[in-house]
KOLZAKOL-312513 format. One line per field, with one value per residue: residue number from 1; z negated, x, y of N, C-alpha, C in turn. Coordinates in steps of 0.001 Angstrom, whole numbers, m for minus. Each point is the difference from the previous one (the first is absolute). Last residue first. Layout:
% KOLZAKOL-312513
seti = c(NUM, ...);
nZ = c(Z, ...);
nX = c(X, ...);
nY = c(Y, ...);
caZ = c(Z, ...);
caX = c(X, ...);
caY = c(Y, ...);
cZ = c(Z, ...);
cX = c(X, ...);
cY = c(Y, ...);
This chain:
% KOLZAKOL-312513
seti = c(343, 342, 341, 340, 339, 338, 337, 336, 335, 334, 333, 332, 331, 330, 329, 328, 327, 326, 325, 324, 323, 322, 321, 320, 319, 318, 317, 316, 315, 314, 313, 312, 311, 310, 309, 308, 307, 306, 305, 304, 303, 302, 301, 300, 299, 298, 297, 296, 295, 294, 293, 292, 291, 290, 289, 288, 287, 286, 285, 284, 283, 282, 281, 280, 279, 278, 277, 276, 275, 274, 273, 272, 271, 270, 269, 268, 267, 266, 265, 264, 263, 262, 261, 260, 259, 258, 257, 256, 255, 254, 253, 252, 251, 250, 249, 248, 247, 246, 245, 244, 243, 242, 241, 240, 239, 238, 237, 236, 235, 234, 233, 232, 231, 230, 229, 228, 227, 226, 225, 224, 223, 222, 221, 220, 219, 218, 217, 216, 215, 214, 213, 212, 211, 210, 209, 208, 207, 206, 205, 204, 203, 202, 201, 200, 199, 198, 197, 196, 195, 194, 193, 192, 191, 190, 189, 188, 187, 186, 185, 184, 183, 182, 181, 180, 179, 178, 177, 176, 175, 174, 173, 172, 171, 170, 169, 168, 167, 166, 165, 164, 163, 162, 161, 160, 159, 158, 157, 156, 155, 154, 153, 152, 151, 150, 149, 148, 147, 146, 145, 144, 143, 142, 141, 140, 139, 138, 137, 136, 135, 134, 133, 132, 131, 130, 129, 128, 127, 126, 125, 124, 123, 122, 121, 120, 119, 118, 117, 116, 115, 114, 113, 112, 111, 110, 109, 108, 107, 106, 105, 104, 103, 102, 101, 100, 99, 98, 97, 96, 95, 94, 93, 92, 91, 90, 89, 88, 87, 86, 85, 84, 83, 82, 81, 80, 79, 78, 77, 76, 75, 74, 73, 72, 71, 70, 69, 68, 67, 66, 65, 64, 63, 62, 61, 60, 59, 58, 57, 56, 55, 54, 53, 52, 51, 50, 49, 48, 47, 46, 45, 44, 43, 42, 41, 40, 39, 38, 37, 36, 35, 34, 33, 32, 31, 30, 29, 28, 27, 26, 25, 24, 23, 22, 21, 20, 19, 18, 17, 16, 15, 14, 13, 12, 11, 10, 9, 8, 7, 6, 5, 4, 3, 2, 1);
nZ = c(m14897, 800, m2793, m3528, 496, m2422, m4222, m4683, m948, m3717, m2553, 1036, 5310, 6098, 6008, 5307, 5326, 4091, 5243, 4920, 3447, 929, m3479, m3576, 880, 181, m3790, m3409, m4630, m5044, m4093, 1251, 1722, 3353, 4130, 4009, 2525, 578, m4095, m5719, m5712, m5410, m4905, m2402, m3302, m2737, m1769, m3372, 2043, 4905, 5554, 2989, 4818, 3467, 4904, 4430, 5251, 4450, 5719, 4653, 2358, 1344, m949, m16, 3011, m1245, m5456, m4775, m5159, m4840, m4074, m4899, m4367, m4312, m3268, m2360, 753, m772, 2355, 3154, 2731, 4420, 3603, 2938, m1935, m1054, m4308, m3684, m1879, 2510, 528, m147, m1497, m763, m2318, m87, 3722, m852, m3830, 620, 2522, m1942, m1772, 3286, 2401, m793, m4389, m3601, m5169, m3557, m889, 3190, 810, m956, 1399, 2029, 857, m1622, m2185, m3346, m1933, 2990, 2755, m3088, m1451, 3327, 993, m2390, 683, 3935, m37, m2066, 2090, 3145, m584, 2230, 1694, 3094, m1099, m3486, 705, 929, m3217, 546, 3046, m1640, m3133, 687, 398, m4072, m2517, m1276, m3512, m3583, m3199, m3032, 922, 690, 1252, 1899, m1703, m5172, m3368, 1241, m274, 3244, 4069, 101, m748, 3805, 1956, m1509, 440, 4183, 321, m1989, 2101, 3983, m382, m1908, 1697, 4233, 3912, 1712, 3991, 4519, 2849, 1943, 3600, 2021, m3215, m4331, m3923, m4760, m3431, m1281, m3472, m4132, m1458, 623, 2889, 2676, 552, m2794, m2987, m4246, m2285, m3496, m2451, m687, m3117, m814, 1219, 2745, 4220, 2922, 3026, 3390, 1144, 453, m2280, m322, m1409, m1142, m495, m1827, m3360, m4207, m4269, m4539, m3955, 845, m1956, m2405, m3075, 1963, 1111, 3641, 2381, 2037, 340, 632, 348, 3191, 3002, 4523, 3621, 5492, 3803, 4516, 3409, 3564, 4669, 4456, 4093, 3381, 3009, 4210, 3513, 3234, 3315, 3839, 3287, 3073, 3769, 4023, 2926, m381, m3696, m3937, m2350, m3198, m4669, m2821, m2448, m4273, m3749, m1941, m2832, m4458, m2858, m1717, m4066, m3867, m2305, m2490, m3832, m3769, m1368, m1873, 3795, 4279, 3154, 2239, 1321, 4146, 1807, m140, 3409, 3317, 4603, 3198, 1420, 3088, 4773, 2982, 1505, 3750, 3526, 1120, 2299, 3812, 3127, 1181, 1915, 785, 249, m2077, m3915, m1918, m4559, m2097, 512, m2446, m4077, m83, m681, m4585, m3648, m61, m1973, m4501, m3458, m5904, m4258, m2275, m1028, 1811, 4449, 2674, 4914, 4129, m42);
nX = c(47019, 2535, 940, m1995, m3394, 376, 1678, m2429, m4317, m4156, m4411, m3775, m992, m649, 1144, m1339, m369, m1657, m712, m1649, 237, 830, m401, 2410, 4897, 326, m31, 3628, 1339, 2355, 2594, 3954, 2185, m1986, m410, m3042, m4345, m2456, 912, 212, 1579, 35, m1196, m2976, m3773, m3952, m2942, m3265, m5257, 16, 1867, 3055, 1933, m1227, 145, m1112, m226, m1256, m1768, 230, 4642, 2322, m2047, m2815, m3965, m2779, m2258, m25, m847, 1765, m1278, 1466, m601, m101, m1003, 1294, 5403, 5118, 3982, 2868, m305, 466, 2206, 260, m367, m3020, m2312, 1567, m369, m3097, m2285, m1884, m1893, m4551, m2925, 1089, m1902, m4122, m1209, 378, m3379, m4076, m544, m167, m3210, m1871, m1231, m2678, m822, 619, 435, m3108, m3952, m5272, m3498, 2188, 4140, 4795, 4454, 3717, 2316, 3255, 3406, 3288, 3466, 2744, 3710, 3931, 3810, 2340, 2876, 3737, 3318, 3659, 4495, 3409, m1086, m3615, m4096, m2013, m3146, m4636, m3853, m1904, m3492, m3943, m1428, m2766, m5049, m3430, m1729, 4154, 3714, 4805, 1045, m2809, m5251, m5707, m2015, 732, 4428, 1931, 3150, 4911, 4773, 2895, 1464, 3459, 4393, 3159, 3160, 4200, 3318, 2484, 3791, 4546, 3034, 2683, 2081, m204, m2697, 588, 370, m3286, m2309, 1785, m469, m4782, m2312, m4243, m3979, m1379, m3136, m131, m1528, m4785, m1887, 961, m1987, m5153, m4995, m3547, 2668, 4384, 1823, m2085, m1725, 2462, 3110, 4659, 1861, 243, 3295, 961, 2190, 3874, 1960, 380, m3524, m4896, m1072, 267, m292, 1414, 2303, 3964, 3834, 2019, 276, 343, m3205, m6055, m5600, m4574, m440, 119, m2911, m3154, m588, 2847, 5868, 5249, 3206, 3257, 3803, 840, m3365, m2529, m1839, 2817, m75, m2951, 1056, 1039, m1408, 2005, 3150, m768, m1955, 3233, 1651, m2268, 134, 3343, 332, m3647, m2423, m3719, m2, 1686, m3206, m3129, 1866, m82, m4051, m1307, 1721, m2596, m3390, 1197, 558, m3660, m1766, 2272, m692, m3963, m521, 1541, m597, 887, 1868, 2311, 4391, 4002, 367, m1920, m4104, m3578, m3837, m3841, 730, 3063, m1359, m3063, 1543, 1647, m3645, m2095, 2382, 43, m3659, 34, 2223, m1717, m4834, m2399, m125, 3202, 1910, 3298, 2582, 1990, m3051, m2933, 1334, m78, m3861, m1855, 2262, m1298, m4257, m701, 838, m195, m2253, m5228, m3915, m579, 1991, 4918, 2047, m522, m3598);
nY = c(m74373, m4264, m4007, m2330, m3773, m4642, m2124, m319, m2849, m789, m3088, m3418, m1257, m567, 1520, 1688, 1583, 2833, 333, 3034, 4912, 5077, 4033, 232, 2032, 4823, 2930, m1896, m3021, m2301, m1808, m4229, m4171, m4183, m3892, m2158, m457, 3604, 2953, m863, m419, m1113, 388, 3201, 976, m415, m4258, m1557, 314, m2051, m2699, m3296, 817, 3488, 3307, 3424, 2298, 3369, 1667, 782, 1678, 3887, 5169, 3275, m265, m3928, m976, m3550, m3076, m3343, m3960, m3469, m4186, m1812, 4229, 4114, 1469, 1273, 2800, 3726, 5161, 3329, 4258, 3804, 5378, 3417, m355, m3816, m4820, m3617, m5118, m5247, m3793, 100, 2626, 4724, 2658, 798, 3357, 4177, 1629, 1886, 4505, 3762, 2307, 4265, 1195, m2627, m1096, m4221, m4836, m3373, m2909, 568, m3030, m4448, m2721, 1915, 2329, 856, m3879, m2838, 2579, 1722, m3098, m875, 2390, 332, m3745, 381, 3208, m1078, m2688, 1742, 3315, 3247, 4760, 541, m2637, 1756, 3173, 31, 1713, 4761, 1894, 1435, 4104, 4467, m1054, m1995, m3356, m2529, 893, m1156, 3342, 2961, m1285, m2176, m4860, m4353, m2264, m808, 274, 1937, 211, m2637, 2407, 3457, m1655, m1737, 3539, 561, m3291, 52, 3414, m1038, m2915, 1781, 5197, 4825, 3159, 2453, m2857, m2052, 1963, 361, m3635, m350, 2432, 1070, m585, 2715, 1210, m900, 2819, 626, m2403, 1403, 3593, m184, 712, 2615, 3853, 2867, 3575, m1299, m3945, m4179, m2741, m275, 4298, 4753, 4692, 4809, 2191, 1983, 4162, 3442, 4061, m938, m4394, m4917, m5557, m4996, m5737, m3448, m2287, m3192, m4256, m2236, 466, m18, 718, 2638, 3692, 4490, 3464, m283, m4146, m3536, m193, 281, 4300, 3258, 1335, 132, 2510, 1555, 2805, 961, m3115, m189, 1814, m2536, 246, 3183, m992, m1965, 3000, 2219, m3113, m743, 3801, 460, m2841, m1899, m3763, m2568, m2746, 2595, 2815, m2224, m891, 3701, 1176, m2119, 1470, 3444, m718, m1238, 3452, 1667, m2036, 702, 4398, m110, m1838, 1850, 4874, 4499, 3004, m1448, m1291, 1215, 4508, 2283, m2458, m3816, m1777, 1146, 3205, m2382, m4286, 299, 1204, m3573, m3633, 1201, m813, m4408, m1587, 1010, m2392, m4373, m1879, m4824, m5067, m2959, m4028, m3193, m356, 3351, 3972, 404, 2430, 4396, 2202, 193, 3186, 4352, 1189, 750, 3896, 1981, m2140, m511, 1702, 4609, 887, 1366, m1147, m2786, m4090);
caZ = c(m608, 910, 810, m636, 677, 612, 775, 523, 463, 1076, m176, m1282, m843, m1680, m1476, m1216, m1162, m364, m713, m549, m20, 1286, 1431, m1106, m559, 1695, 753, 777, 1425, 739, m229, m547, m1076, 67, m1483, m189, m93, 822, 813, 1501, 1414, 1031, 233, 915, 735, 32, 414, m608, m1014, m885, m879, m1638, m784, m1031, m446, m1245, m943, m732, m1469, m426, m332, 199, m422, m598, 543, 1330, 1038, 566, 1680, 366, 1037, 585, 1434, 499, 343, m490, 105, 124, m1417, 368, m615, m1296, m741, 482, 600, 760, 1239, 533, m1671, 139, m48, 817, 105, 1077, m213, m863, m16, 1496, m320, m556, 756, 960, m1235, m855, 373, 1627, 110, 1369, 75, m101, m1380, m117, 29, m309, 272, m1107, 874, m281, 937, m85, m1486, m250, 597, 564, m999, m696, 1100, m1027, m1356, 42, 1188, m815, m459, 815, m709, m349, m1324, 322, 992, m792, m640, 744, 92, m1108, 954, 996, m647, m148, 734, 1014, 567, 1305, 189, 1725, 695, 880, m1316, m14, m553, 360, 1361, 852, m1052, 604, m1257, m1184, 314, 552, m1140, m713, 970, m587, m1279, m116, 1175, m570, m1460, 109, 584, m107, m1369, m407, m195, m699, m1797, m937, m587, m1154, m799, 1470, 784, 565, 918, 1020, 194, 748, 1298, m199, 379, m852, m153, 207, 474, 940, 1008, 392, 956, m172, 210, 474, 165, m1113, 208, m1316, m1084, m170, m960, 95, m410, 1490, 136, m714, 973, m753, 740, 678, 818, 346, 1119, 1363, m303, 85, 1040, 829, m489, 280, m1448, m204, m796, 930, m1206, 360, m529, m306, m1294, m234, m1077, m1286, m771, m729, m520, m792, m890, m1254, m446, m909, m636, m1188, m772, m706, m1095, m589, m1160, m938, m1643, m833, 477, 739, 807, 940, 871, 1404, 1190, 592, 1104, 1042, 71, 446, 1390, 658, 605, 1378, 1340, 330, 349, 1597, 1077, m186, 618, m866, m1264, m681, m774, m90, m1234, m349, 406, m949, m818, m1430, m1045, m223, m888, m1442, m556, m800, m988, m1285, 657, m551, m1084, m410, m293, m1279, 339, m444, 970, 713, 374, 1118, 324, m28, 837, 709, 46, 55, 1261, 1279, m489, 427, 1580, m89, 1252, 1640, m241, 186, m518, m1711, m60, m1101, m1100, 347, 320);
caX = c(m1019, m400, 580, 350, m425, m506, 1164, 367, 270, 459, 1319, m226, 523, 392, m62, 322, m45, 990, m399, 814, m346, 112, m687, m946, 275, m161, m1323, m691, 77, m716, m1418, m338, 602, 121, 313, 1241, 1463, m17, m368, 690, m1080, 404, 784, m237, 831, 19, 1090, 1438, 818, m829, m271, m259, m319, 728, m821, 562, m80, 854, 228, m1307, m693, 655, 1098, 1393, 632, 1060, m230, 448, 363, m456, 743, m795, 477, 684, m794, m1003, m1046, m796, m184, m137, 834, m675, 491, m516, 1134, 998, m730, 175, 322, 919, m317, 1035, 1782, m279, m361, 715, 1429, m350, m153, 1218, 1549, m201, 480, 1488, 302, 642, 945, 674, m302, 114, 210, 1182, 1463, 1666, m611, m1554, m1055, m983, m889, m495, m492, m1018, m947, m969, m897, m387, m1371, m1099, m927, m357, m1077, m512, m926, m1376, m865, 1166, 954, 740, 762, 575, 1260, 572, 409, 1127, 1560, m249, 1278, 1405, 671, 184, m1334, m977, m1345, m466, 1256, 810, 752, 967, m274, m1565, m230, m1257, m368, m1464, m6, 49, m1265, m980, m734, m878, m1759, m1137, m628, m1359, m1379, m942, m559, m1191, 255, 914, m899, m356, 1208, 576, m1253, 312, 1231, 572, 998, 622, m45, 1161, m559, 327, 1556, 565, m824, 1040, 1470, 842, 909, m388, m1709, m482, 894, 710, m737, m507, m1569, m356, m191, m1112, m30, 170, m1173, m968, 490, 1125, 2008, 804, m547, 1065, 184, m1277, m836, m1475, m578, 503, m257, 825, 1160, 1436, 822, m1, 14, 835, 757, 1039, m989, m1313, m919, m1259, m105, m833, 228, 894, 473, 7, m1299, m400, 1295, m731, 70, 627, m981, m1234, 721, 361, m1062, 151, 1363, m83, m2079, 415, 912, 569, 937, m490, m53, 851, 1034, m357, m435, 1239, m131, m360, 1182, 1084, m337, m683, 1239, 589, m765, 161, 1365, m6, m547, 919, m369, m828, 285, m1161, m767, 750, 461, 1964, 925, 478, 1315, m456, m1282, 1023, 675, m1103, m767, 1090, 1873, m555, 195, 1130, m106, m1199, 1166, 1140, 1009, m659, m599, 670, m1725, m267, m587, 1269, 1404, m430, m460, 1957, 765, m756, m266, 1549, 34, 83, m743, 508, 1005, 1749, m562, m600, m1721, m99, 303, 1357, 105);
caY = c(542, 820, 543, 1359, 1261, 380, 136, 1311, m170, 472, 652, 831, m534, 837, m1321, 624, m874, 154, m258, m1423, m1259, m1495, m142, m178, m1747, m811, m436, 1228, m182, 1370, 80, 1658, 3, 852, 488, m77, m1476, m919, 366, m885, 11, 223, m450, m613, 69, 1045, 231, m6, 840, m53, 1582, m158, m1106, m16, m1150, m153, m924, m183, m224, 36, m1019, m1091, m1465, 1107, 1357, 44, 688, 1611, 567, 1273, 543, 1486, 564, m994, m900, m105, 373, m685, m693, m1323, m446, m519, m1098, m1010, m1432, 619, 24, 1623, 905, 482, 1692, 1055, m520, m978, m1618, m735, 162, m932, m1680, m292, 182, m1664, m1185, m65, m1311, m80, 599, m128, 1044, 1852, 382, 899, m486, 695, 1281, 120, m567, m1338, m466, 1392, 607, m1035, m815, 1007, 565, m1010, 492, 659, 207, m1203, 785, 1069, m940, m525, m1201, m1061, m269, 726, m401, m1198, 127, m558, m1603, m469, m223, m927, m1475, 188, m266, 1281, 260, m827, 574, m508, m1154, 568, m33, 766, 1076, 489, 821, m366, m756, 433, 724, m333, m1219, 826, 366, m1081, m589, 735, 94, m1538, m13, 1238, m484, m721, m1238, m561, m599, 804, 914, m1236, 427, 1453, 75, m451, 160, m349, m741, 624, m183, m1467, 245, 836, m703, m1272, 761, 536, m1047, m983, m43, m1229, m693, 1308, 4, 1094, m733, m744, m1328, m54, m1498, m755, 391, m1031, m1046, m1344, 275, 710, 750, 843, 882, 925, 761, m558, 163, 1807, 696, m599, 1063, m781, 459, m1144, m1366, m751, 345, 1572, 672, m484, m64, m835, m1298, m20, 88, m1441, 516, m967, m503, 1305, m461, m369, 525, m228, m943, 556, 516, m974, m673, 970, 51, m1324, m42, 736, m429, 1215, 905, 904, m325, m1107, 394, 250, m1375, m472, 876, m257, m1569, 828, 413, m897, m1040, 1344, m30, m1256, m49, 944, m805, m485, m1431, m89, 338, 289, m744, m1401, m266, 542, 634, 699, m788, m551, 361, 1280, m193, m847, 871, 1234, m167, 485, 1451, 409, m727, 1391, 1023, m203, 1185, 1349, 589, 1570, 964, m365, m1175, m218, m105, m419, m1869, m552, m24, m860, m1706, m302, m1, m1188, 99, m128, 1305, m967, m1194, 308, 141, m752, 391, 461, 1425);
cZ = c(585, m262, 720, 992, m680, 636, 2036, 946, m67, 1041, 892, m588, m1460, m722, m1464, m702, m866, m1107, m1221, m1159, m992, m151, 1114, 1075, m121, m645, 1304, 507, 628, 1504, 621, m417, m400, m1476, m193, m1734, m199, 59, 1542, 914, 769, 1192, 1154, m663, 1169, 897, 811, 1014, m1005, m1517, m1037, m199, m1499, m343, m1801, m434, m939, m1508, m616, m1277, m283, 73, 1126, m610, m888, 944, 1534, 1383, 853, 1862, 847, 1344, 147, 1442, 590, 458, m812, 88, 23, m1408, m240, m1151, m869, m514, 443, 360, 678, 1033, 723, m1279, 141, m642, 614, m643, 827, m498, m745, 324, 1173, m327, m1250, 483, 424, m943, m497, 95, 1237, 711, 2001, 1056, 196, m1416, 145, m246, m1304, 706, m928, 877, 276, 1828, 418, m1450, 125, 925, 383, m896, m481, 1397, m259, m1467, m112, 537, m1542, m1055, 403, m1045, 138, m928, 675, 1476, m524, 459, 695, m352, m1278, 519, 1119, 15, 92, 672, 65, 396, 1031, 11, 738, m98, 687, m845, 114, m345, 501, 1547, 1123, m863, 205, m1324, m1076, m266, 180, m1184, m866, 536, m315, m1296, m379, 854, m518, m1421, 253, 301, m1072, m1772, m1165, m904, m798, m1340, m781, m288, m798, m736, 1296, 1048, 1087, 866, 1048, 119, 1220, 1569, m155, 705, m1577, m249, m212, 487, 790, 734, 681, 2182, 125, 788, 1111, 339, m1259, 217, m1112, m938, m190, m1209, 240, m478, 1186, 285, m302, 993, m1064, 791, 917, 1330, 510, 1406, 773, m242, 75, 888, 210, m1038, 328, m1150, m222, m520, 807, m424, 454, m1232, m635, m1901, m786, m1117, m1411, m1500, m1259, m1322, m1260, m1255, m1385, m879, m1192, m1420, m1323, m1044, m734, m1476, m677, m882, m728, m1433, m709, 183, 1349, 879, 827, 1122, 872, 1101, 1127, 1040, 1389, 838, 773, 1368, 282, 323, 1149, 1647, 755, 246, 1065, 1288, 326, 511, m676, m1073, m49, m1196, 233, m1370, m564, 303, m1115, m826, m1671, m623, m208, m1211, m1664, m451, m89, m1223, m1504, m245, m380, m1696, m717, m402, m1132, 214, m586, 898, 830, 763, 1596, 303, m495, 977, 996, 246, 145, 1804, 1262, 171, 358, 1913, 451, 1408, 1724, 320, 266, m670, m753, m334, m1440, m1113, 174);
cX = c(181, m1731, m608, 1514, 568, 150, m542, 1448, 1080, 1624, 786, 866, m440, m123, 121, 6, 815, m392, 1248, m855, 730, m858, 503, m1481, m1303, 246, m134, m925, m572, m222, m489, m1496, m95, 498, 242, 215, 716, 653, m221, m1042, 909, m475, 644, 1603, 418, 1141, 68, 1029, 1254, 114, m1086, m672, m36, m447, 928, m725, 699, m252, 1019, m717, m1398, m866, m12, 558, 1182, 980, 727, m438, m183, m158, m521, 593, m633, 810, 1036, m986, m1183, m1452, m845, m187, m444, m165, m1325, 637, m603, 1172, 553, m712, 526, 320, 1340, m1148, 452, 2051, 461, m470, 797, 1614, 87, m496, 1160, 1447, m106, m685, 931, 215, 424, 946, 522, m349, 154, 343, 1191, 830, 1300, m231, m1195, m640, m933, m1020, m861, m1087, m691, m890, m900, m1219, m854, m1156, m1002, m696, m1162, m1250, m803, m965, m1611, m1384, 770, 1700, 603, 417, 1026, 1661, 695, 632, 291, 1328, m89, 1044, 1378, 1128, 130, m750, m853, m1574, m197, 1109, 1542, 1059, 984, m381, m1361, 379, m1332, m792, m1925, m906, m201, m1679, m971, m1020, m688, m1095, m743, m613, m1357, m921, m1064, m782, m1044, 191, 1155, m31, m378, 1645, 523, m905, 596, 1208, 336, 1950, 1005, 538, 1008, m169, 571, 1503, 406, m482, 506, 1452, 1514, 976, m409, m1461, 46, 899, 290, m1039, m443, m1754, 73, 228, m1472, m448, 625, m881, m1094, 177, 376, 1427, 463, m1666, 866, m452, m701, 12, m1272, m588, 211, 23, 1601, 1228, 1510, 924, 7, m106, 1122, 628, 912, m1640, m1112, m659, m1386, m392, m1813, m130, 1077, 1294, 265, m448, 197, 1036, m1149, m268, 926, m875, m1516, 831, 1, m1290, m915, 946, 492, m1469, m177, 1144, 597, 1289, m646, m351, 792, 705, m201, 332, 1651, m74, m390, 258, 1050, m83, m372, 1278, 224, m856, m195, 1318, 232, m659, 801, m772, m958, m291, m1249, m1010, 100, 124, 1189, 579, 405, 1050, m137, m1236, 787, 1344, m536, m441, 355, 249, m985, 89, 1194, 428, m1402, 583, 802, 1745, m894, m872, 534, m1648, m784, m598, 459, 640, m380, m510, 1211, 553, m504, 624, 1224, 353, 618, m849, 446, 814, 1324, 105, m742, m1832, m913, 376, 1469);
cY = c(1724, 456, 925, 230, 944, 1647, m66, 205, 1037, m432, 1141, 1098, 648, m1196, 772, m1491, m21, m763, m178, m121, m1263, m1402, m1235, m206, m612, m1081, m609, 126, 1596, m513, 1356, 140, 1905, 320, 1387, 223, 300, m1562, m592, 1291, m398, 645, m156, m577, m760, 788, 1133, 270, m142, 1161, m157, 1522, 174, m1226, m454, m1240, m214, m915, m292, 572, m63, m1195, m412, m1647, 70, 1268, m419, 35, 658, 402, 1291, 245, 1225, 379, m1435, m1372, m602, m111, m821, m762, m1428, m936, m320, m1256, m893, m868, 1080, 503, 1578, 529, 724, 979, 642, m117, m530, m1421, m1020, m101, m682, m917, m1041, m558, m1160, m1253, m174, m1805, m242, 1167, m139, 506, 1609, 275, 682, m821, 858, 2030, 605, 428, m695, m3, 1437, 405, m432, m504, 592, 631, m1287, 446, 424, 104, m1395, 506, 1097, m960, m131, m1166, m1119, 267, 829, m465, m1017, 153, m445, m1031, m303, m790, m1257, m465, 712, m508, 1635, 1052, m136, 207, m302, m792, 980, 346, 978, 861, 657, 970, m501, m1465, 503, 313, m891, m915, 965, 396, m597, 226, 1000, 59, m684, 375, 807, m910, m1529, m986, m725, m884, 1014, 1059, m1364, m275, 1084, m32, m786, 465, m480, m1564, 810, 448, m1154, 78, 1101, m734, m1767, 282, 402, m1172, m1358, 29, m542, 175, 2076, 173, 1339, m278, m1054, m1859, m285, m1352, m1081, 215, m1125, m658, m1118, 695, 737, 1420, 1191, 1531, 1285, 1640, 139, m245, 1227, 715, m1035, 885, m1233, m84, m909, m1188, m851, m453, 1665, 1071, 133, m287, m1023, m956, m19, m169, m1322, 390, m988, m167, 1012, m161, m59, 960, m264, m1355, 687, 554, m1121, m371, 1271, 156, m1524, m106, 1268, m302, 1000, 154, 433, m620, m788, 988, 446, m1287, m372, 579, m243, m1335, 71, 462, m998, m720, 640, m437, m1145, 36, 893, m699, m1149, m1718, m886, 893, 1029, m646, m1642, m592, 681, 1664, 1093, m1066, m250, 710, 1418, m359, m357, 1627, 329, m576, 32, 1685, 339, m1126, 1207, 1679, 312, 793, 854, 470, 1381, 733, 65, m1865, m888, m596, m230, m1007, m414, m82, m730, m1575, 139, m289, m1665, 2, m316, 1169, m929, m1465, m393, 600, 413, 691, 376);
């Protein structure tokens, strides 16, 4: 839908029409399709306060829309809508509290007296609500303040920046996933079976530690899916939960929708080949393939793109349509001097 309809946040069709454009989908009426983009986003964006009141998802989500509308400005040409959208996508920046303590339960008993910072909304005066936690679910739709604060996709470097740096980042993703006692069940961390914490795993290759993403999509793969009658671990939802296992068994998914970067771990199966439409590729298909893949080996160690060597953990979506084949070597051990270039 285009806007918000009691059950997800934001006007996702913005979203959709960028991704489309920016992968080359152009046969529907780009400039009527942009013309109500920018409508749907000056209706239902943050606007003049630069957030939501009282919403910490709906902010996040509306800058999301904003980041994309900007794409699809730019790439229509328009710089000024392009700079005045990208500029607005930032103001998620609003939201986060540097002096925040890190405590995961209101009373704060559960908590890292190392830590500071996180996500809290502001009201309509500008000030920040009352902090109830980490896990708290106020604020957030369908999802806790700890599972809503990642979701700043078409930015990580701003939200690495925000968190203090890249060390402190990874450790506190990492304990995002760490700390989820059963992926299959509901819970407020890594929360498979809703689609909030979906893009979350894949963070870690954007961070600089690809073999994190290689870790914990792994896991989720192989714990929160099955061939049997409910093999979904939640709730289909338009096809979104299929979508993200077919995504994440085969070794690409995007971690931003709207960037046509997808990202590069370890897949689920020996081979997967993928293949494409003749109207919007290049190529025929496209072939993954993962020697030694077995459950101890979990990380990648080397690839080779067409034969060649490849040393990032991301290929584009035209790299991906032309056509080829991309072979994965794993291993037990992670690899970390692997794909953490030109992150």
């Amino acid at each position: 839908m285009n806007c918000y309809t009691s059950d997800m946040n934001g006007s996702p069709e913005i979203v959709v029409i960028n991704d489309a454009y920016q992968k080359g989908i152009r046969n529907y009426d780009v400039a009527k399709a942009y013309e109500y983009a920018v409508n749907t986003a000056e209706k239902f964006g943050n606007g003049a306060l630069g957030y939501q009141p009282n919403k910490l998802s709906g902010t996040l989500q509306n800058d999301n829309d904003a980041w994309n509308l900007s794409q699809l400005a730019a790439a229509l040409g328009k710089t000024d809508d392009a700079k005045k959208y990208s500029d607005s996508s930032l103001s998620y920046q609003n939201l986060f509290d540097p002096g925040q303590a890190w405590t995961y339960d209101e009373a704060g008993a559960d908590a890292r007296a190392d830590w500071k910072g996180w996500f809290r909304a502001r009201n309509a005066a500008g000030n920040f609500v009352r902090w109830e936690g980490l896990t708290s679910n106020k604020t957030a739709l369908q999802a806790s303040v700890y599972q809503a604060g990642w979701f700043v996709p078409f930015d990580i470097p701003g939200l690495i920046q925000l968190n203090g740096g890249n060390d402190l980042f990874i450790a506190k993703l990492n304990d995002f996933f760490a700390r989820t006692s059963n992926f299959i069940e509901w819970n407020d961390y890594e929360n498979q079976p809703n689609e909030p914490s979906h893009l979350i795993p894949f963070i870690f290759n954007r961070a600089g530690a690809p073999w994190l993403t290689q870790k914990w999509v792994r896991a989720l793969t192989t714990t929160t899916y099955g061939a049997a009658p409910n093999g979904l671990c939640g709730d289909e939802d338009a096809g979104q939960m299929s979508a993200w296992f077919v995504l994440a068994a085969s070794g690409l998914h995007q971690a931003c929708p709207g960037d046509p970067r997808f990202e590069i771990f370890t897949p689920l199966f020996d081979k997967v080949t993928l293949k494409f439409d003749p109207k919007y590729a290049k190529g025929s298909n496209f072939v993954i393939t993962a020697k030694n893949n077995c459950p101890e080996n979990v990380y990648i160690q080397s690839v080779t793109l067409n034969g060649q060597p490849l040393n990032r953990c991301w290929l584009s979506y035209r790299e991906i349509t032309a056509g080829g084949t991309l072979n994965l070597v794993l291993g037990a051990e992670p690899n970390k001097s692997w794909g953490v270039a030109e992150n």
